[in-house]
N, C-alpha and C positions, 0 to 999 in steps of 0.2 A: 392616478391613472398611469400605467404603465403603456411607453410607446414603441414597441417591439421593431427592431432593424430588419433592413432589409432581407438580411440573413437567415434570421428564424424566420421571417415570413415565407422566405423562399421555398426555404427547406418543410417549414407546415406546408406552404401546395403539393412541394413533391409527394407527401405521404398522404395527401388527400385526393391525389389524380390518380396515383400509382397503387395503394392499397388494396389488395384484393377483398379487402372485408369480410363477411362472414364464412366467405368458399377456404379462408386459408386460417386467420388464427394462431400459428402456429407462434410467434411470439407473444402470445396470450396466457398459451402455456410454461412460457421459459420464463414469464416478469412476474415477480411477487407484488407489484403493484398495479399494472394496470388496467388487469380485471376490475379494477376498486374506481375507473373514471369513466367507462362506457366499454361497450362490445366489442368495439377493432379501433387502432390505431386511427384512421382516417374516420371515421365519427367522433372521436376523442378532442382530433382536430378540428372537424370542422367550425369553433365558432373563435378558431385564431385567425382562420384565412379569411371569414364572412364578417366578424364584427373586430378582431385585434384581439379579442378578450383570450386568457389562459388563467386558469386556478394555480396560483404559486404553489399549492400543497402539489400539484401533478408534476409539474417541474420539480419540484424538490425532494420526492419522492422515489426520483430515479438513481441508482446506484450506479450506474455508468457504467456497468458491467462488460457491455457488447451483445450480450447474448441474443436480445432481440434479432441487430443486426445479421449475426453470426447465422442463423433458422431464416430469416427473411431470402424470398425468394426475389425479391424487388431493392435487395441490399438498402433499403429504408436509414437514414442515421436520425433514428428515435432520439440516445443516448445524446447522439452530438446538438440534438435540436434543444434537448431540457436543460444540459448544461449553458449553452449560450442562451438562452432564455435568462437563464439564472443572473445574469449580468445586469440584461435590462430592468428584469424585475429588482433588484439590488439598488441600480441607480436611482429607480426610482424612490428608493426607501431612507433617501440619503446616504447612500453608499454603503449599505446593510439588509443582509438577507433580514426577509419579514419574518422568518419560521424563530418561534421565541425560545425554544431548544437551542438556537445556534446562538445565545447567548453566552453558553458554557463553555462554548469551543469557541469565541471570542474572544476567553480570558485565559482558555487555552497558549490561542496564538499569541499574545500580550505575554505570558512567564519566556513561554516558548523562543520567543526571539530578545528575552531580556538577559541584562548580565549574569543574574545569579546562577541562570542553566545553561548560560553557553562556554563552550571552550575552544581558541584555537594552538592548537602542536602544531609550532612551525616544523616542515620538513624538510630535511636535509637531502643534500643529493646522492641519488644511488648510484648505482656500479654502473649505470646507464647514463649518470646526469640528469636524470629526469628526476622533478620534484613530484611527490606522492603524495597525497593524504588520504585518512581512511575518515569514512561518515557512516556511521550506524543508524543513522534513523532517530525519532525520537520514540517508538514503540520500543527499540531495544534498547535505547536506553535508559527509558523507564521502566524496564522488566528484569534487565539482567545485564546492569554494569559490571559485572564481573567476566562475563562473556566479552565482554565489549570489551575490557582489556586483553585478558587470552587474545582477542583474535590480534589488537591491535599488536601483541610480542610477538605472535610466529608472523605474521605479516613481515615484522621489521627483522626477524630472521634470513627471510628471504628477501626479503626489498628494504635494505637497507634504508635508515633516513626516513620510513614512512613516518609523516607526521600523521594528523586528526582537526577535525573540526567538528564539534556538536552545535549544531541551529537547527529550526525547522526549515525545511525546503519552502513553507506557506502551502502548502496543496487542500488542508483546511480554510484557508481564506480564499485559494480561487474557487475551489468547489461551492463555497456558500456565494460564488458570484461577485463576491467585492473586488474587482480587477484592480481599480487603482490604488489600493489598501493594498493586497498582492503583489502588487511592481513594485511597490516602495519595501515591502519585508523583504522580498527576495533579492532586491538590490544588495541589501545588509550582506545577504548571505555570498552573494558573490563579490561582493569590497571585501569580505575575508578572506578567500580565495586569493584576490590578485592581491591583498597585500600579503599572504604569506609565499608569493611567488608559485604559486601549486598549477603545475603543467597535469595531474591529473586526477581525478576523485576515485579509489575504489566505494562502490557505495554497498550499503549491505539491504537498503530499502529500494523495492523496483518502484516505487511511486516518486521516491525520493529522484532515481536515476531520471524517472519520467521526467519531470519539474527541468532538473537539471538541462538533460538535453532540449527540451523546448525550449527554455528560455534565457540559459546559461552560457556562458562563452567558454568552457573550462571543459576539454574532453574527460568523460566517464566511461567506467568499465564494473561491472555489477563485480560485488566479491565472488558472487557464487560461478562467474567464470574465472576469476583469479584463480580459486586456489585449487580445479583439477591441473592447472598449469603448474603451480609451485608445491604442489603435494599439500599431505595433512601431516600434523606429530606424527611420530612413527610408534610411540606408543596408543596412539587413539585408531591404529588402523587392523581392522581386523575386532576389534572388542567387541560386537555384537554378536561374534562367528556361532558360540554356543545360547546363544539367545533363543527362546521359544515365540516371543514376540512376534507378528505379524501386522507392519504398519501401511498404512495408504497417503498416498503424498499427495497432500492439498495443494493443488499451482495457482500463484496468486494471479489474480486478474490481470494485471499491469506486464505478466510473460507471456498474454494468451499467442502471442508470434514469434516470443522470441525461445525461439527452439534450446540454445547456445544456455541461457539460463538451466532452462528445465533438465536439460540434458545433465548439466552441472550437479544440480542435487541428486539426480539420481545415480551418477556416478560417487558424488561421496557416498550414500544409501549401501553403494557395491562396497566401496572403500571399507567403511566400518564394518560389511558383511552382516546388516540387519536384511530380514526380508520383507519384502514389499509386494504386494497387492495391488496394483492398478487399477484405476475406477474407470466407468467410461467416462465419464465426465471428469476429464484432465486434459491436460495439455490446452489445443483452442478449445477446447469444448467445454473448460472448466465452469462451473458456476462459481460466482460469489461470494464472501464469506458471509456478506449482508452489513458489513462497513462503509463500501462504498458511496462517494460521493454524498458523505456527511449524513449518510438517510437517518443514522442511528437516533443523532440530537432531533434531526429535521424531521422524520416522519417513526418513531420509534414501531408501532406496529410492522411495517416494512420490513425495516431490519428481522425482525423476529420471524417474521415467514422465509426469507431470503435465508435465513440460518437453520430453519427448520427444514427445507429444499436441500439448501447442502448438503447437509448431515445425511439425510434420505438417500444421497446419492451415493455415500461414501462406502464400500464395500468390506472395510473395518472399523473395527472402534475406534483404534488405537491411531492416530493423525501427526502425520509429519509434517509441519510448515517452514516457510520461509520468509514469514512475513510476521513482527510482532501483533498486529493488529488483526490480521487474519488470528491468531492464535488466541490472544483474549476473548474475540468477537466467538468463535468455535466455541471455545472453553463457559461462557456464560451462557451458551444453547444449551450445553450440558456433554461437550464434546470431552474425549480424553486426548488433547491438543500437546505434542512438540513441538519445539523450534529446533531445529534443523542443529543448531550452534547447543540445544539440550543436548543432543545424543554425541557431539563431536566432542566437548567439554564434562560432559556430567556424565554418571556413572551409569552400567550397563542399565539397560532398562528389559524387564522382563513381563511376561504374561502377568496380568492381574495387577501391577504396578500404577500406582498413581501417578499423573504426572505432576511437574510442580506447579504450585499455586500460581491463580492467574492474579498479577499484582496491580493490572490494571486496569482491576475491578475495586480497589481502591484509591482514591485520586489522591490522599496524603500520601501514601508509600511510592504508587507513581513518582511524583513531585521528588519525595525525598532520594528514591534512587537516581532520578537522572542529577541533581544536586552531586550524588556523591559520584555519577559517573565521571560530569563535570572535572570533580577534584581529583579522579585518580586520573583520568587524562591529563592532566596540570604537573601529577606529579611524576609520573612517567616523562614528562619534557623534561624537569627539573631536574631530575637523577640522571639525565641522559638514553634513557632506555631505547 
């Protein structure tokens, strides 16, 4: 028996007094799932507020998108009610989501925060005294450790001393609701932090930044506002100029406000001089990749409409991201998905071009690149780089 906090209760009346029900809808149409638990939000609710009762599959089912919100004329927080839910339901389960999916992304987070995958590059002080370190993510570093180093040398071109850290932020363990499992991983990751002395994170993962500033003590600054400040190679700039290509930039859910990000990628976009195609559903208005808030393990149909939505929306083929996990999730819809750090590091891309292989649709080669990210991060400390 699950006995839901004051919180979610509260927030289930608001959307059960406030709901305009079947006069409005209009986040009916924007959620790939909630067509699938009754007619309108506030009927959905109502046997949270009249008996306590919620279907953990509805809760967990939610991507945590916003977009409800976003469309809601009663500014409703759908999203924020299913994720706090997600806790109570959790504790009750002995401190584990019930969805049997989130079994895999339990052992996920178990490599994730173990020795073999993690690395920290102390960093040295830059021209500023300020201690630096760069965090990729663990999608990019399970996709493309070689990226991950490139970025981590012009980094230290310009900011001297940057060191690195690979761990998972835990944003897999909070989203499956296990809070106190979550406090404890993420602790790890900021005892690494303070003892490499690091005054700041550039992060290249906006979920990752997310985690961070919530519940981090350690100031963060996304890469993708770094480096319009510090420039790009000056031979990567301009290489897209004779390109026929025509790409659309996916913006991940986690920048739907932060303008300063978004602006960023689309100013490298200008940098490399590829062309771009704007969707309407970008910037706040973005939808989903359909990763979101673990739906993939936890309600996998979900995922699969939330990626088929996307895609629908996207005005080209051919997809620019910024997010690993955006990119895989695209890529196995059947998207032709770049990473952002594909077209700044890897070679011109043109009309008809494939993009590269999604690796983490394979969970051995996953595993095994972040392993060797791990190692060349190691070795770049060792050599001084």
């Amino acid at each position: 028996m699950v006995t839901y906090d004051n919180v979610v209760l509260s927030m289930a009346c608001e959307v059960v007094d406030s709901c305009l029900g079947q006069s409005c809808r209009r986040c009916m149409a924007e959620c790939p799932m909630m067509k699938d638990f009754g007619p309108y939000p506030g009927e959905i609710l109502r046997s949270l507020t009249e008996r306590g009762s919620l279907d953990p599959l509805l809760a967990y089912s939610c991507n945590h998108c916003g977009n409800c919100t976003l469309v809601c004329p009663r500014d409703l927080p759908l999203g924020e009610l299913f994720m706090t839910a997600r806790k109570d339901i959790a504790a009750a389960n002995h401190g584990f989501s019930p969805m049997p999916g989130h079994r895999s992304t339990d052992f996920h987070q178990f490599f994730g925060f173990s020795k073999p995958f993690t690395a920290k590059v102390p960093p040295g002080d830059s021209l500023e005294g300020k201690r630096v370190a760069f965090m990729a993510g663990c999608s990019l570093s399970s996709s493309s450790p070689d990226e991950v180093g490139l970025t981590l040398q012009w980094l230290r071109t310009r900011i001297p001393g940057t060191g690195a850290v690979q761990k998972c932020c835990g944003l897999p363990t909070s989203d499956m609701g296990q809070e106190a499992l979550f406090r404890k991983r993420f602790a790890s990751l900021q005892k690494d932090l303070d003892d490499m002395g690091v005054d700041e994170v550039i992060v290249a993962c906006q979920n990752c930044k997310a985690i961070l500033d919530r519940y981090g003590t350690t100031p963060t600054r996304s890469l993708w506002e770094v480096l319009p400040e510090i420039g790009i190679p000056e031979e990567c700039r301009g290489k897209g100029r004779d390109s026929d290509i025509v790409f659309t930039i996916h913006d991940s859910c986690p920048t739907r406000q932060d303008k300063m990000v978004q602006d960023g990628i689309r100013w490298l976009m200008e940098e490399l001089e590829y062309r771009v195609l704007e969707a309407e559903a970008s910037r706040e208005k973005t939808r989903c990749c359909g990763a979101g808030g673990m739906v993939a393990d936890g309600n996998p149909a979900v995922k699969d409409e939330a990626v088929r939505m996307r895609l629908d929306s996207l005005p080209s083929e051919n997809i620019v991201v910024y997010c690993g996990t955006c990119r895989s999730t695209l890529a196995a819809g059947g998207g032709k998905v770049w990473h952002i750090l594909d077209l700044l590091f890897g070679p011109v891309v043109y009309a008809g071009d494939e993009p590269p292989e999604n690796v983490l649709a394979s969970t051995r080669q996953a595993w095994t690149n972040r392993y060797l990210c791990k190692n060349s991060l190691e070795t770049y400390w060792k050599r001084g780089y």
